[in-house]
KEZA-627420 format. One record per residue: y, z, x of N, C-alpha, C in turn. Coordinates in Angstrom, 2 decimals, padded with zeros to 5 digits. Example, Ala and Ser with C-alpha at 12.3 -4.5 7.8 and 13.67 -1.06 7.14 Angstrom:
BEGIN
[site [-005.69; 007.80; 013.19]; [-004.50; 007.80; 012.30]; [-003.30; 007.80; 013.20]]
[site [-002.25; 007.08; 012.85]; [-001.06; 007.14; 013.67]; [000.03; 007.87; 012.90]]
END
This chain:
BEGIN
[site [-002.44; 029.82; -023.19]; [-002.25; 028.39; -023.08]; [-003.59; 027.75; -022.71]]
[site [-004.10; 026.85; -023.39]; [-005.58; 025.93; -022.98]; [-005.45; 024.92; -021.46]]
[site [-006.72; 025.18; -021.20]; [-006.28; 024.49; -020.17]; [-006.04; 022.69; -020.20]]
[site [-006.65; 022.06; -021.24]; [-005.87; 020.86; -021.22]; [-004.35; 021.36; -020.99]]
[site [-003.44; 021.68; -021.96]; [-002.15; 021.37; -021.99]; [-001.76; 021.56; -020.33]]
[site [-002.57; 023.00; -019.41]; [-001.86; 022.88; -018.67]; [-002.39; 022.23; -017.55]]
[site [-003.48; 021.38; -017.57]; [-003.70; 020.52; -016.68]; [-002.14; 019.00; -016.82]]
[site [-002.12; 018.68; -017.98]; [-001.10; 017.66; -018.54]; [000.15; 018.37; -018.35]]
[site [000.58; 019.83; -018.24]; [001.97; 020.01; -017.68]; [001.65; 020.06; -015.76]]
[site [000.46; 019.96; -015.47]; [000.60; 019.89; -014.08]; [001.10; 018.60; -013.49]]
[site [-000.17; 017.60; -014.05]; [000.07; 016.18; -013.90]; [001.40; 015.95; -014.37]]
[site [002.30; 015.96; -015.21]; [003.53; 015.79; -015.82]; [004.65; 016.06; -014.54]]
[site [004.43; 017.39; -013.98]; [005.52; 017.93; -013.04]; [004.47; 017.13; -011.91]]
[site [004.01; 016.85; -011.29]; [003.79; 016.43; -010.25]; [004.09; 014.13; -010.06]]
[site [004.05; 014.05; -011.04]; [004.50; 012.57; -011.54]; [006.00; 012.95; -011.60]]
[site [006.70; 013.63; -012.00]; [008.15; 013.71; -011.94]; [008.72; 013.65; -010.68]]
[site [007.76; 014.89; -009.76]; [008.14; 014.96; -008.27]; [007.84; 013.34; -007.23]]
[site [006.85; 013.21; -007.35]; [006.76; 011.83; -006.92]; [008.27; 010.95; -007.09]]
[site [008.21; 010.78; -008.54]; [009.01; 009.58; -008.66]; [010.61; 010.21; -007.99]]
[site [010.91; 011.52; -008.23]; [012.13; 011.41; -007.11]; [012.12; 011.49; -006.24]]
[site [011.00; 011.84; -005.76]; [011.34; 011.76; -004.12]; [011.31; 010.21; -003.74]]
[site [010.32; 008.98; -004.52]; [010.41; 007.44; -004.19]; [011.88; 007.60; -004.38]]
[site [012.39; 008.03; -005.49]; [014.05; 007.44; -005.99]; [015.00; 007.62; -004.99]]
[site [014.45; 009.19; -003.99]; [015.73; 009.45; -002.97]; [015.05; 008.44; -001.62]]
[site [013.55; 007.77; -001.99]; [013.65; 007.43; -000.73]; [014.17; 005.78; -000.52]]
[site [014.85; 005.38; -001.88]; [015.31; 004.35; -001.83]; [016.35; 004.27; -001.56]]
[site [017.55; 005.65; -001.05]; [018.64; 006.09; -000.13]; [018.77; 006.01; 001.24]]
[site [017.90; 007.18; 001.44]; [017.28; 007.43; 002.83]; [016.03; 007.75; 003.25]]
[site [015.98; 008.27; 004.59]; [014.49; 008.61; 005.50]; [014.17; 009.71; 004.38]]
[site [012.89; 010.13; 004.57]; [012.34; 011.54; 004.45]; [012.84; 012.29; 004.96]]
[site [012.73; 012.13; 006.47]; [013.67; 013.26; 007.37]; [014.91; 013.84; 006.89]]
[site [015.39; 012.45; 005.67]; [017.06; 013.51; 005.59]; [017.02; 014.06; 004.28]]
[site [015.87; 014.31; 003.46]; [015.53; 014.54; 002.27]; [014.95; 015.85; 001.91]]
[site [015.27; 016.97; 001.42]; [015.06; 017.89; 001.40]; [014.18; 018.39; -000.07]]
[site [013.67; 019.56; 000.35]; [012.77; 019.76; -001.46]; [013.79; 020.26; -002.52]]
[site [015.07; 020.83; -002.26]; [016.10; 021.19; -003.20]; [016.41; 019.86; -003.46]]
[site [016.79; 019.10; -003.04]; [017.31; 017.54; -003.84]; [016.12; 017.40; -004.18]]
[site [015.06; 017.10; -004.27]; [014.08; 016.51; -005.02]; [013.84; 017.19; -006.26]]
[site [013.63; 018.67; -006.23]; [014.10; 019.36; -007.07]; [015.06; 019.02; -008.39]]
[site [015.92; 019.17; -007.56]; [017.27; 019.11; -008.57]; [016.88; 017.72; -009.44]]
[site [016.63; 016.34; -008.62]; [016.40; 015.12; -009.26]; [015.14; 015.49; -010.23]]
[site [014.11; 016.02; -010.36]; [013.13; 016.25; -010.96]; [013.35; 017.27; -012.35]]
[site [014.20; 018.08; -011.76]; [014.69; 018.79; -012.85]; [013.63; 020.01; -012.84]]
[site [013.22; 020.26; -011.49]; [011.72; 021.65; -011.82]; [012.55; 022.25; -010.64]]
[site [011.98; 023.54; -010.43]; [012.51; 024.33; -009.52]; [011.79; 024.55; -008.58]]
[site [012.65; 025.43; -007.20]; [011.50; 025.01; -006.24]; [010.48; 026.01; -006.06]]
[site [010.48; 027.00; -006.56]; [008.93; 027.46; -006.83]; [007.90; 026.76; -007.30]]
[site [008.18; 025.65; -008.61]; [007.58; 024.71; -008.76]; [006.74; 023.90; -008.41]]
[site [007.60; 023.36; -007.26]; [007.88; 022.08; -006.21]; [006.39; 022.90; -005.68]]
[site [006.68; 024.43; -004.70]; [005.94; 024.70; -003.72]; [004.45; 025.45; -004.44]]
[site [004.03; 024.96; -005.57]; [003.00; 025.28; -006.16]; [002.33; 023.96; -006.49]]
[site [003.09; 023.18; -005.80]; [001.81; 021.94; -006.20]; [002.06; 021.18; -004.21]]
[site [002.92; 021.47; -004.02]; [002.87; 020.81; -002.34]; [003.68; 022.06; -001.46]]
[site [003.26; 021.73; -000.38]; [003.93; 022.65; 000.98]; [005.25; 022.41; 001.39]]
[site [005.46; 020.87; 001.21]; [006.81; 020.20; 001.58]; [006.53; 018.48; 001.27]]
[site [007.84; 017.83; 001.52]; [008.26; 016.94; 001.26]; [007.30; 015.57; 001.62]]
[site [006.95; 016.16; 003.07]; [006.05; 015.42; 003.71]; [004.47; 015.26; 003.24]]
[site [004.11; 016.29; 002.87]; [002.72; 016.31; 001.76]; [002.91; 015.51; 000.60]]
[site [003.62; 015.68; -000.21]; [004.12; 014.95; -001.20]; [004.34; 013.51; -001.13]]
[site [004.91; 013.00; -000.02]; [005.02; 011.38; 000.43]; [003.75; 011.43; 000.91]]
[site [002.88; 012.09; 001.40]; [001.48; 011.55; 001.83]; [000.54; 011.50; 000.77]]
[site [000.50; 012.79; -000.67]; [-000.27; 012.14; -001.60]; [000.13; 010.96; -002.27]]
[site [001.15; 010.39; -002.40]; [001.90; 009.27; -002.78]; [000.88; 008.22; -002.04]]
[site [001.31; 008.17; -000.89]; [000.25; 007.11; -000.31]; [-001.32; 006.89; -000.49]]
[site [-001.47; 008.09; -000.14]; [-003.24; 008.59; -000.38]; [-003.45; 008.00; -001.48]]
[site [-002.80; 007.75; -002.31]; [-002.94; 007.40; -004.31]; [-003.17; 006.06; -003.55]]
[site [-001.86; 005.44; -003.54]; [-002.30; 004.19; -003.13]; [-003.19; 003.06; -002.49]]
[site [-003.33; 004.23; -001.35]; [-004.67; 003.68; -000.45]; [-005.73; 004.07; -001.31]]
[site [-006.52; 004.36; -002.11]; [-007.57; 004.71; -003.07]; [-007.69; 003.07; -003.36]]
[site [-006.23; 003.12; -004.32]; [-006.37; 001.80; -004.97]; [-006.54; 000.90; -004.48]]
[site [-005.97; 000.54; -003.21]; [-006.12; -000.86; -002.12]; [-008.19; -000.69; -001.67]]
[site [-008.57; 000.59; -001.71]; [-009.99; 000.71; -001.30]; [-010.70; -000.31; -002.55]]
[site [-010.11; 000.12; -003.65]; [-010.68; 000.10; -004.68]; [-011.15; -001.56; -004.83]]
[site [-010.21; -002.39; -004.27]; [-009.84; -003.86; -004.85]; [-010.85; -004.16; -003.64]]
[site [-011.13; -003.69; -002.27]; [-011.32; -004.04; -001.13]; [-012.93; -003.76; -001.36]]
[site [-013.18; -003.19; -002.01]; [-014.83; -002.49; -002.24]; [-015.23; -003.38; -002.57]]
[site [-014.83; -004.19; -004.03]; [-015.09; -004.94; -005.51]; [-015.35; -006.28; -005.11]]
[site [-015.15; -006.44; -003.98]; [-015.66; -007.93; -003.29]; [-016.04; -008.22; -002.20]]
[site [-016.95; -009.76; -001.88]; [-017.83; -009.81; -000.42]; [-016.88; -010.95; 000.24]]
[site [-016.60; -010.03; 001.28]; [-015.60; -011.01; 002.26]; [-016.22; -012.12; 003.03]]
[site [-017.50; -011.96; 003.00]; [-018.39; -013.28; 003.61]; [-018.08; -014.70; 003.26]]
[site [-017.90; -014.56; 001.61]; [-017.25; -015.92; 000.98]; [-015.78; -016.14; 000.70]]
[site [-015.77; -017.71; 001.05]; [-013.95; -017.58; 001.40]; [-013.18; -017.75; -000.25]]
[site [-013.75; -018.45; -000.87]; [-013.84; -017.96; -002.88]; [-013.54; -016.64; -003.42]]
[site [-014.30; -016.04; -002.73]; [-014.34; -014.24; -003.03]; [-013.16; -013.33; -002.04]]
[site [-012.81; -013.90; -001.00]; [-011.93; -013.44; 000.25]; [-010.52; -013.97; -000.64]]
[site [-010.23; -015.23; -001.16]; [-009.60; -016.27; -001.82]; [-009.14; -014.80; -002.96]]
[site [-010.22; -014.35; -003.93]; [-009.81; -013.37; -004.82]; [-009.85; -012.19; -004.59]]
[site [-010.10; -011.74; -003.52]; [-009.56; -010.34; -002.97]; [-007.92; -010.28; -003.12]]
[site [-007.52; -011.56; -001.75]; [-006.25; -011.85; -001.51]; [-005.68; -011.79; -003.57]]
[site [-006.24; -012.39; -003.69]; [-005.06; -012.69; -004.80]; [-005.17; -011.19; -005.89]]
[site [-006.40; -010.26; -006.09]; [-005.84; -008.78; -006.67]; [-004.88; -007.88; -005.42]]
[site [-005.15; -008.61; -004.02]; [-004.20; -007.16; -003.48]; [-003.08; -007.52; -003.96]]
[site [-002.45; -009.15; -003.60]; [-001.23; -009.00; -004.42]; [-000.94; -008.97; -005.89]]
[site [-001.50; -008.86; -006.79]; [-001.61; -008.82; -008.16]; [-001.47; -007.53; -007.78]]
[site [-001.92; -006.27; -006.91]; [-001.74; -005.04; -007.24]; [-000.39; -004.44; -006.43]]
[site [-000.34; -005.07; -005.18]; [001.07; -004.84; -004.87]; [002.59; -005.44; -005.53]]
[site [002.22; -006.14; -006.25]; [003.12; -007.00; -007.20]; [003.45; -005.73; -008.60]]
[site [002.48; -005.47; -008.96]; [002.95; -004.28; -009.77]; [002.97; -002.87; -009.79]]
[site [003.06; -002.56; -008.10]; [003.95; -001.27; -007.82]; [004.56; -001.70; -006.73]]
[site [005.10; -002.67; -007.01]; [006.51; -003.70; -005.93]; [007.12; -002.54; -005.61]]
[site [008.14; -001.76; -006.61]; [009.07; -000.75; -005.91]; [008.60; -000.12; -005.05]]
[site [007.39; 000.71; -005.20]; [006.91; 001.78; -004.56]; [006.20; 001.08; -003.22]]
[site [005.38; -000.14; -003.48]; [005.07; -000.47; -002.08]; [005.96; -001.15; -000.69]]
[site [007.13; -001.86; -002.03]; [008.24; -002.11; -000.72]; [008.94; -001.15; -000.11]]
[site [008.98; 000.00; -000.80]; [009.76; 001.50; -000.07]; [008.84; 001.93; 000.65]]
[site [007.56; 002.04; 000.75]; [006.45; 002.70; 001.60]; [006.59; 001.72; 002.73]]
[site [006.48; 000.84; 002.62]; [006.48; -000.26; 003.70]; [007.60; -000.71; 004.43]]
[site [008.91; -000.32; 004.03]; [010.06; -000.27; 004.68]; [009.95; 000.23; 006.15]]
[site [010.82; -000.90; 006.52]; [011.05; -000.78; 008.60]; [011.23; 000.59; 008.96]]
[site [012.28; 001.27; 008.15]; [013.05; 002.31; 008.91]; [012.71; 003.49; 008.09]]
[site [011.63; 003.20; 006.83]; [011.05; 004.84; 006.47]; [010.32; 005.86; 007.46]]
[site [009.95; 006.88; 007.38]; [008.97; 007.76; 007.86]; [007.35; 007.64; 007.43]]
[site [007.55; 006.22; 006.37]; [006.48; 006.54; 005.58]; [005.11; 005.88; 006.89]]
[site [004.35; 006.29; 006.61]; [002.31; 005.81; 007.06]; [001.55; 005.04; 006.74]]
[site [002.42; 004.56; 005.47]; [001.67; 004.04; 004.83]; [001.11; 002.56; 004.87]]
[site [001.98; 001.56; 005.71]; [001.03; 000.79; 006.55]; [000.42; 000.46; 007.72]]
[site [000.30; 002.12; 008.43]; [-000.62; 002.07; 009.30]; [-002.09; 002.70; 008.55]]
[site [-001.75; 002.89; 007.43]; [-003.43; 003.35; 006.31]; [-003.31; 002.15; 005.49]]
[site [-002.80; 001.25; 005.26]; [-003.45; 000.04; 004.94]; [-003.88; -000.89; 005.96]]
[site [-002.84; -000.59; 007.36]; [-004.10; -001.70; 008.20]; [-005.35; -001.17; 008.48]]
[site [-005.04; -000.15; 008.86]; [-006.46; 000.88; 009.21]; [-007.55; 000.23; 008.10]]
[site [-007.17; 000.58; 006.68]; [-008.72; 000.22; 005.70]; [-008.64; -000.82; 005.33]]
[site [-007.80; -002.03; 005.78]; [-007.96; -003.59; 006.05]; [-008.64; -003.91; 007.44]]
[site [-008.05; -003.25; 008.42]; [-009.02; -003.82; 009.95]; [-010.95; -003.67; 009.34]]
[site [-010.78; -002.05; 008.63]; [-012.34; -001.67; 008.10]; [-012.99; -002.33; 007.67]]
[site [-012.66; -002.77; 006.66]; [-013.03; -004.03; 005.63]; [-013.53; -005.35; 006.56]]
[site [-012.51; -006.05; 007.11]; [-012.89; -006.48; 008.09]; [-013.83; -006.62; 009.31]]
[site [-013.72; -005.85; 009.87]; [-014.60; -005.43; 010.82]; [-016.16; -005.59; 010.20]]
[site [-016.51; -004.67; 009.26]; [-017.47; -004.83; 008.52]; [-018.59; -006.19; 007.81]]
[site [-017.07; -006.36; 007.41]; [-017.76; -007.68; 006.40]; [-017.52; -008.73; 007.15]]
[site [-016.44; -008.97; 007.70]; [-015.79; -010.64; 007.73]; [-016.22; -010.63; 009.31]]
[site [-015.92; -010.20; 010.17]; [-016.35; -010.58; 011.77]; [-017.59; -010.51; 012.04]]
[site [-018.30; -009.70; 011.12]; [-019.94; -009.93; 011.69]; [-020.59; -011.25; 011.41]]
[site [-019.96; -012.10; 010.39]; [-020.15; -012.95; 009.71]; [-020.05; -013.64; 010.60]]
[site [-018.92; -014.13; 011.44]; [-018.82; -015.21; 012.33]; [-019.12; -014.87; 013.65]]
[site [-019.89; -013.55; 014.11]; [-020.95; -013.25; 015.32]; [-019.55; -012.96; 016.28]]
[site [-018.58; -012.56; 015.87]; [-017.50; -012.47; 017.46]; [-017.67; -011.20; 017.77]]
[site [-017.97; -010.68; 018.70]; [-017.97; -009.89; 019.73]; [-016.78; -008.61; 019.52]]
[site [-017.46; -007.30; 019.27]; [-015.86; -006.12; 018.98]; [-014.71; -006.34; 019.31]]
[site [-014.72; -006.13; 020.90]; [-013.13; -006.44; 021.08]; [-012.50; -007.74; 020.87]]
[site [-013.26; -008.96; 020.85]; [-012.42; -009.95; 020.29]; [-011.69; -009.84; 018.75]]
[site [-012.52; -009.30; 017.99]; [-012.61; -008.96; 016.33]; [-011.46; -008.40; 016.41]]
[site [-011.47; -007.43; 017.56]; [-009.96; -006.23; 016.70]; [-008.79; -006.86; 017.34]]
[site [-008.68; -007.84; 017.85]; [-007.90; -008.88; 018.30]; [-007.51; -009.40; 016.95]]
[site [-008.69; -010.36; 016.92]; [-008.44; -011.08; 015.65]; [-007.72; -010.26; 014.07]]
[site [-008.80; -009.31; 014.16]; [-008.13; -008.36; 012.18]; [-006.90; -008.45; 012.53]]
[site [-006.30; -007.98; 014.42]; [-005.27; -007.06; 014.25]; [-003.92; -008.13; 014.09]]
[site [-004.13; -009.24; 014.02]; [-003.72; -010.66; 014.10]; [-003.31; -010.62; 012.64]]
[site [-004.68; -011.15; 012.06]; [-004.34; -011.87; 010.86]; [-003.91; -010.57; 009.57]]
[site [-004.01; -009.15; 009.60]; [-003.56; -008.04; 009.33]; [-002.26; -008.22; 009.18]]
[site [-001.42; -007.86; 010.55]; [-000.64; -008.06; 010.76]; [000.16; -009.00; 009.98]]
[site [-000.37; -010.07; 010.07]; [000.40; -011.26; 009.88]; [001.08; -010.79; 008.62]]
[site [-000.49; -010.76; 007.95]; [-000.46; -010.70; 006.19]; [000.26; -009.62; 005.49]]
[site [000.59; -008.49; 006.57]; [001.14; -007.22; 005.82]; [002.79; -007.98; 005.79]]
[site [003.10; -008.50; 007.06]; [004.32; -009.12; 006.67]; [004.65; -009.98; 006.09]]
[site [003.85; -011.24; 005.67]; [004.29; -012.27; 004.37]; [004.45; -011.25; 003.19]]
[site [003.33; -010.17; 003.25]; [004.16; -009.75; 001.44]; [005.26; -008.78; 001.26]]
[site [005.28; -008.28; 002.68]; [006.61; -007.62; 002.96]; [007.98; -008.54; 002.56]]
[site [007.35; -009.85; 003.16]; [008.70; -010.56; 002.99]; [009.04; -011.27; 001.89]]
[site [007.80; -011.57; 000.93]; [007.51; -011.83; -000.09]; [007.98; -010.82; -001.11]]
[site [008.01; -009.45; -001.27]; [008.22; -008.54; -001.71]; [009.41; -008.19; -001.85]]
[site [010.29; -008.56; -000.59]; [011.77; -008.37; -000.54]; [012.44; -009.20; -001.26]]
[site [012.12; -010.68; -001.07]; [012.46; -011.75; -001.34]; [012.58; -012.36; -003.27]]
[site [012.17; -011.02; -003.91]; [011.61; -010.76; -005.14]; [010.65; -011.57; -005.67]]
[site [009.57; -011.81; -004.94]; [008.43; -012.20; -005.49]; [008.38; -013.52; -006.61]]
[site [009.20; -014.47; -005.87]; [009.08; -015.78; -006.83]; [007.94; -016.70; -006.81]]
[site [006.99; -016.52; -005.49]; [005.62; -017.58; -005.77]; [005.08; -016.47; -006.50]]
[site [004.13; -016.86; -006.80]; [002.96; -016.30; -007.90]; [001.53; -015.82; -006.69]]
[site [001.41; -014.25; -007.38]; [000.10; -013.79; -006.20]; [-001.10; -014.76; -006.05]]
[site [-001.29; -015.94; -006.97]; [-002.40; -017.15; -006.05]; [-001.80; -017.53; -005.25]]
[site [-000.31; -018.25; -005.44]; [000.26; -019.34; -004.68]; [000.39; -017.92; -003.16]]
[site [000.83; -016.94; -003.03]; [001.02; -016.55; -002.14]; [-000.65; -015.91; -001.33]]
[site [-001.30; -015.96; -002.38]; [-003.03; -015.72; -001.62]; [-003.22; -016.73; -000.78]]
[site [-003.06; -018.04; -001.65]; [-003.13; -019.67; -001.05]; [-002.67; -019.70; 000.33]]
[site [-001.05; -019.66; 000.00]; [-000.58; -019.42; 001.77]; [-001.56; -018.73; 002.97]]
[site [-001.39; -017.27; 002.36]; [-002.13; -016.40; 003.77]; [-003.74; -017.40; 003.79]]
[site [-004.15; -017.04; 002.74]; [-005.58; -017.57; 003.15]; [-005.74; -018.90; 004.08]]
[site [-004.88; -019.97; 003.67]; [-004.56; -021.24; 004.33]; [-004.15; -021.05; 005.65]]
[site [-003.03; -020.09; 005.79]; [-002.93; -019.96; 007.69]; [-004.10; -018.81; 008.21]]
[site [-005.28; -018.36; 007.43]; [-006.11; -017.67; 007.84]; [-007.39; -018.83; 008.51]]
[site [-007.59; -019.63; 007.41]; [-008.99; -020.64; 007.63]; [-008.37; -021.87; 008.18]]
[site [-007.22; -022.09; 008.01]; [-006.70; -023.76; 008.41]; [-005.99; -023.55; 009.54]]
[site [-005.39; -022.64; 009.63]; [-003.55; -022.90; 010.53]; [-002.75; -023.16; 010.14]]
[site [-001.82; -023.25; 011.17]; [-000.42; -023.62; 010.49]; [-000.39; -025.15; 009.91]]
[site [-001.17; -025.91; 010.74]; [-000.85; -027.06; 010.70]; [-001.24; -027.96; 009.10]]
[site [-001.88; -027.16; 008.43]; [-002.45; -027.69; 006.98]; [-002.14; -026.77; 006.00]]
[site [-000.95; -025.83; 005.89]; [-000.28; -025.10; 005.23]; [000.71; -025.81; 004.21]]
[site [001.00; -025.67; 002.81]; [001.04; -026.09; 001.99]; [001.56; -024.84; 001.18]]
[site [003.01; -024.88; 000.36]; [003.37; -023.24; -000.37]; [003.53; -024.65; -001.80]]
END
């Protein structure tokens, strides 16, 4: 067998496993999710399963790891110094969380096991820290005050945005956050 084909039957079975384990985790926790049901939903066996991950929990973490790449990716590609460019950051993260809605509203769910947005605040505080607070001269510990603020805030508008099935449009909802980021509440406008 060449090794293309079996690089493409690796990738193949490991994209299968993913997507059931998201599918069972739109049931329940991880915790109550075992590698024989994922299995079975995948349709590979679990010798399979344990030739590309250790367990269940590896598997939901390269899931994320994928993701956080991509959130690096959008977060690299622009200078947070300018609020224009900060303006179109905001509006690809949600352009990119908008089209893996399923998968990021299940990662981000209250009552998963998942990590996965304590590794997006983590390489949002980064970003931050870096670019945007040195800019306005505030002092460390005030800064991680502040990221951990407006972070915060923002992971939950698209949480709630996300649930809510995503009827503003990722400017109109950039607009918002950015607006209670530079203005306040008080000159907010949806």
């Amino acid at each position: 067998m060449t090794s293309d084909k079996l690089d493409r039957r690796k990738k193949y079975t490991r994209m299968v496993l993913k997507d059931s384990l998201m599918e069972l985790l739109k049931e329940k926790p991880l915790s109550s999710i075992t590698v024989k049901e994922i299995c079975e939903l995948a349709d590979v066996n679990r010798s399979t399963f344990y030739a590309h991950y250790p367990d269940q929990f590896a598997l939901l973490t390269q899931i994320e790891d994928e993701l956080i790449e991509d959130l690096k990716h959008y977060l690299s590609s622009t200078n947070l110094y300018k609020e224009d460019e900060a303006f179109d950051m905001m509006v690809s993260l949600l352009e990119y969380f908008s089209s893996k809605h399923e998968k990021c509203l299940i990662l981000l769910n209250e009552g998963g096991d998942s990590t996965f947005q304590q590794k997006v605040v983590s390489v949002a505080e980064g970003f931050m820290m870096e670019n945007w607070m040195d800019a306005f001269n505030i002092d460390s510990d005030t800064s991680k005050y502040i990221s951990t603020f407006i972070i915060s805030g923002g992971i939950q508008v698209i949480k709630m945005w996300m649930s809510k099935g995503m009827i503003q449009s990722p400017m109109e909802m950039a607009r918002l956050i950015n607006d209670l980021i530079n203005k306040g509440i008080e000159n907010v406008r949806l």
